[in-house]
C-alpha positions in Angstrom: -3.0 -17.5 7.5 -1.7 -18.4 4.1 1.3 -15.9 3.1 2.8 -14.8 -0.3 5.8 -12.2 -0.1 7.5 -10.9 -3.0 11.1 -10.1 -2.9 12.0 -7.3 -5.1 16.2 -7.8 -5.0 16.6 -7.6 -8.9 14.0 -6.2 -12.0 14.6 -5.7 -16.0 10.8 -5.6 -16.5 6.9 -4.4 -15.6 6.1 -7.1 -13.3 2.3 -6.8 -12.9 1.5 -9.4 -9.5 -2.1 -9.7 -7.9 -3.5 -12.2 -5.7 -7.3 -13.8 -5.5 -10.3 -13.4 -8.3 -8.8 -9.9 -10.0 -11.3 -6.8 -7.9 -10.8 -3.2 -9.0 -11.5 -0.4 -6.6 -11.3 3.4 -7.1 -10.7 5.8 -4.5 -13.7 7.1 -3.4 -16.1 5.1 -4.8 -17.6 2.7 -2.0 -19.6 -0.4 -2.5 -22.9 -0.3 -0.4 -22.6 -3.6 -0.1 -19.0 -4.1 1.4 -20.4 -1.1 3.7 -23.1 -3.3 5.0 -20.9 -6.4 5.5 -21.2 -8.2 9.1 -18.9 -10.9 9.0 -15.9 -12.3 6.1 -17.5 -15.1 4.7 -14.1 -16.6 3.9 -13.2 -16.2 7.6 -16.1 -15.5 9.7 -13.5 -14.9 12.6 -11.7 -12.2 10.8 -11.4 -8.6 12.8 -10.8 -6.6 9.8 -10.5 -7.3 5.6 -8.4 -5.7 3.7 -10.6 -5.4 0.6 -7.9 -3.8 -2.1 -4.5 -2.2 -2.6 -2.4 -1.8 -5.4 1.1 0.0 -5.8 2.9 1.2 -8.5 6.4 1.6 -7.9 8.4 3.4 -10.7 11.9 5.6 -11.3 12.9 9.1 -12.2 15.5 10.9 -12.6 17.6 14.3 -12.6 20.8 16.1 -12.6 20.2 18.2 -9.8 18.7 14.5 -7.6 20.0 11.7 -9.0 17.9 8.7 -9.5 15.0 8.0 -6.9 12.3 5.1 -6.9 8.0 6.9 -6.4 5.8 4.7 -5.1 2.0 5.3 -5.7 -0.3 3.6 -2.5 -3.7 2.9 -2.1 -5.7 0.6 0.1 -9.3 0.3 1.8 -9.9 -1.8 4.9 -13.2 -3.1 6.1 -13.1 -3.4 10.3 -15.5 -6.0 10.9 -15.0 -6.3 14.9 -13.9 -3.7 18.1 -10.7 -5.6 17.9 -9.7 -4.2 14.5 -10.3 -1.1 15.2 -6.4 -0.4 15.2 -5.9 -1.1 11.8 -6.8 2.3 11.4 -3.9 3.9 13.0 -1.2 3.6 9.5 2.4 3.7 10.0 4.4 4.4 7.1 7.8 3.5 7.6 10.8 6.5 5.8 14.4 6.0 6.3 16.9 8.5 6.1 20.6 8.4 4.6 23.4 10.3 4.9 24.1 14.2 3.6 20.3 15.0 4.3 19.0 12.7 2.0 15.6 11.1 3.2 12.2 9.5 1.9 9.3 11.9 1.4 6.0 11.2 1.8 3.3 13.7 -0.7 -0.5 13.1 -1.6 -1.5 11.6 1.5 -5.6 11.4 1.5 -8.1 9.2 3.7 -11.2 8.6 4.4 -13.8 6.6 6.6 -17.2 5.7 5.4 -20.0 4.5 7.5 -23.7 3.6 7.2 -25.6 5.5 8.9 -29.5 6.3 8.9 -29.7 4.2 5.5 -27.1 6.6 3.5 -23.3 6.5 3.3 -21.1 9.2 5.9 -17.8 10.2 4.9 -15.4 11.7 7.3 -12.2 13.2 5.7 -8.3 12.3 7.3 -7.3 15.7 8.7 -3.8 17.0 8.5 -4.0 17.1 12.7 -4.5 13.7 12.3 -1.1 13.2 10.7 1.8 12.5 12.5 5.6 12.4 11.8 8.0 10.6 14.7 11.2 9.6 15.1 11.4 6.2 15.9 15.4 5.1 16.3 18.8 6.1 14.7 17.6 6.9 10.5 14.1 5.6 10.7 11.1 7.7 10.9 7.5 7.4 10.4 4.3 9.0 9.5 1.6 8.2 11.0 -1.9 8.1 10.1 -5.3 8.6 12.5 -8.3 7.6 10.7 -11.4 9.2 11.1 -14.8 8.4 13.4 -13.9 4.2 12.8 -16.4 1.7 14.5 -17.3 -1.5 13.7 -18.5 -1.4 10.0 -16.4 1.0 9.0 -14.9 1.3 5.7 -11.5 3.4 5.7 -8.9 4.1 2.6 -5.9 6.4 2.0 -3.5 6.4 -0.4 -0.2 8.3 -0.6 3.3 8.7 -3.1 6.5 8.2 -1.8 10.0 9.4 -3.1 13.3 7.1 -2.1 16.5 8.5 -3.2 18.5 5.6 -4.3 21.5 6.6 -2.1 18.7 5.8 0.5 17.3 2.6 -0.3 18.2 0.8 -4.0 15.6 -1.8 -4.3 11.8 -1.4 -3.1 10.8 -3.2 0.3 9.4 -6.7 0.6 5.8 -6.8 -0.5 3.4 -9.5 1.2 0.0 -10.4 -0.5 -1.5 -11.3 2.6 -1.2 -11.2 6.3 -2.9 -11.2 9.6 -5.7 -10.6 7.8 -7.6 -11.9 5.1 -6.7 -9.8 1.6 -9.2 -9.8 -0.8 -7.4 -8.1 -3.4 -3.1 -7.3 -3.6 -1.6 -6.1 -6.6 2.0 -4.4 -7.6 3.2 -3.2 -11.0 7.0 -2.5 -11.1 8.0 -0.4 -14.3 12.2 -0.7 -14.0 14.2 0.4 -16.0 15.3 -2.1 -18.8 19.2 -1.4 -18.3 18.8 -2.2 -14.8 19.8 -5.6 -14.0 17.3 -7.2 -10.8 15.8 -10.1 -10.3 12.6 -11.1 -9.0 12.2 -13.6 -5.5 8.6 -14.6 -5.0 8.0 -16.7 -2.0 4.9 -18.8 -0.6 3.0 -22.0 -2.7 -0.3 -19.8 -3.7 -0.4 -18.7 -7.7 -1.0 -15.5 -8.6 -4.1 -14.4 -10.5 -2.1 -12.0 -13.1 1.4 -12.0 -13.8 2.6 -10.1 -16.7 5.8 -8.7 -17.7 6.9 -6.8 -20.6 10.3 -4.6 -21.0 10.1 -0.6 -20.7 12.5 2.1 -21.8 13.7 4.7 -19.6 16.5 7.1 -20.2 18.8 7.6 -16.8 20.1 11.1 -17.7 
C-alpha cells in the first residue's frame, strides 16, 4: 500500500492537504451507489475503503485555559468483506498531562447505513456503545462500537477534540492512506501566524490541493 504522512512539527499558515481526484461528502448524506458497492475497483482485494475524511485542526484561547488546539473529525468507511468488519470498532487516542489537564472528546455522532429491501437503513451510534479506557500511564482512549455492521455496510462518525497545549503542542502525524485504500484524505490547519512551525510531508505521491494562505489570530 502506497503511504503519505504529514508531519505537523512547525506551521505559520492554513495548509489545506488532500489526496486522490478531490470527493466531498457530508454527514449524513449517503450515496446509493457507494451503498451498493461489491468490490473496490482500484483493489478488488480490499476488506474495507475508506471513502472520505477531513479534519480541521484550529486554536483558541483564554485567560482562565490557556491556549489549546480543537480538532473537528469526520470519516465514512465502506466494509466490503467479513474481514473488515473491525474497522468499525474506533479508538480515539487522549493523553493526559500533569495538574489534571487532559484531551476532551465532545460531538461524537455515528452512524451505519445498509441496503436493505431496496431502501437505505440507518442505525444511530448509541452512547452505550461508547466507551472510555485506560490504556497505560497518561494515555486513554474512547472507544467507538458501530452499529448493526455487515458486509456492505456504510458507517461514519465524526467528533471535536480539545488538546491543551501543556498536553500536547503540535497536532499528531496525519497519514493519507493506510492499510486500506483512501479514496478521499484531507486536513486544513489554520495556525496562528505568530507561531513559528514548519511543515514535514513524507512519501513520493502529490497531493491533489495544497493551498496556504496566512491567518490572524490574537493569543490573549
Amino acid at each position: 500500500m502506497k503511504l503519505i504522512q504529514l508531519l505537523l512539527i512547525c506551521m505559520i499558515s492554513v495548509p489545506l492537504f488532500a489526496q486522490e481526484t478531490e470527493i466531498k461528502a457530508k454527514y449524513g448524506r449517503i450515496n446509493e451507489e457507494e451503498l451498493k458497492m461489491k468490490f473496490y475497483s482500484k483493489d478488488s482485494s480490499a476488506e474495507a475503503v475508506l471513502l472520505f475524511e477531513e479534519a480541521d485542526i484550529s486554536f483558541s484561547y483564554d485567560g482562565l485555559s490557556g491556549l489549546k488546539m480543537i480538532l473537528n473529525y469526520f470519516g465514512r468507511y465502506k466494509i466490503l468483506k467479513k474481514s473488515g468488519l473491525d474497522r468499525g470498532i474506533i479508538k480515539i487516542p487522549l493523553y493526559q498531562g500533569s495538574y489534571d489537564q487532559r484531551e476532551l472528546l465532545s460531538n461524537v455522532d455515528g452512524c451505519t447505513y445498509n441496503w436493505e429491501n431496496g431502501k437505505v437503513v440507518s442505525s444511530k451510534l448509541t452512547k452505550a456503545s461508547i466507551f472510555h479506557e485506560h490504556v497505560v500511564d497518561n494515555r486513554y482512549q474512547d472507544k467507538l462500537s458501530m452499529p448493526n455492521l455487515k458486509e456492505g455496510s456504510i458507517f461514519e462518525y465524526r467528533y471535536s477534540k480539545e488538546t491543551p497545549f501543556s498536553v500536547q503542542y503540535v497536532p499528531d502525524v496525519w497519514f493519507f492512506q493506510g492499510s486500506i485504500p483512501v479514496q478521499w484524505s484531507e486536513l486544513t490547519v489554520k495556525m496562528p501566524k505568530n507561531f513559528t512551525y514548519r511543515i514535514l510531508p513524507g512519501g513520493y505521491l502529490n497531493f491533489a490541493i495544497n493551498t496556504q494562505g496566512n491567518i490572524g489570530m490574537k493569543l490573549g
